[in-house]
Phi, psi and omega in degrees: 000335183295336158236059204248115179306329161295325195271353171264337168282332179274012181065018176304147193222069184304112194262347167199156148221152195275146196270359146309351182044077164185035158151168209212194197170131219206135163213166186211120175280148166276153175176176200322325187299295258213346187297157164248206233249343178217061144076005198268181161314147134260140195311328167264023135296325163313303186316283200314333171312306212252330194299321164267016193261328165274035130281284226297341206271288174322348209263326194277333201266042195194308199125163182288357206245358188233120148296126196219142186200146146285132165234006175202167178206153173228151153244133193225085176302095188253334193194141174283121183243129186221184232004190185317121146233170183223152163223147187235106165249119159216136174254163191248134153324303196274015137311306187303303207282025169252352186271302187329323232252298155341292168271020161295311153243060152115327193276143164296120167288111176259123165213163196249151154203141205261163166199131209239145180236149231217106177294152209277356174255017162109335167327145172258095190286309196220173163225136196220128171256113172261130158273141180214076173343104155233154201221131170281174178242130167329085156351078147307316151348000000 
């Protein structure tokens, strides 16, 4: 993924994913790429930072038998940020089964999950609310 051209022109940096896909770690040095207009992130480096992981985590965690999508996303900018932030995603067993448990029949599932991105003394520079579309897939048979 590190090197998937959006997240390498925004200087985005995956630094872990679990191989359990049930957590990731993701960071952005500040620099020239990634500056807006009064020298802090731009905001939409934040974002892009934060934008696949929780589908890839659920998606991997759920399975071949589920449609899993972003279907919506918010960002919420608390504090101007510069040098190295980081965001930390983690999913839980009683998260799947509760997706699991949600789409048994058949109906589409909206649910939100949040993640704070993170400054280097621990500050919360943005909050991004991911919505996420999971769907089991039609019994064809």
């Amino acid at each position: 993924m590190n090197i998937w051209p959006p997240f390498l022109g925004a200087g985005i940096h995956v630094e872990h994913i679990s191989k359990d896909y049930r957590s990731a770690r993701v960071s952005l040095k500040h620099g020239l790429s990634n500056r807006n207009i009064v020298g802090v992130h731009f905001g939409g480096s934040l974002f892009a930072m934060t934008d696949p992981f929780f589908m890839l985590c659920f998606s991997k965690n759920l399975g071949d038998d589920y449609i899993v999508w972003d279907q919506a996303a918010k960002i919420e900018f608390l504090k101007p940020g510069k040098g190295k932030v980081v965001a930390e995603f983690s999913i839980n067993q009683a998260q799947i089964d509760d997706l699991v448990s949600l789409a048994s029949s058949g109906e589409k599932v909206l649910q939100d999950f949040i993640v704070e991105v993170k400054d280097g003394v621990g500050d919360v520079v943005a909050r991004i609310t991911k919505t996420l579309y999971v769907r089991k897939k039609p019994n064809l048979s």
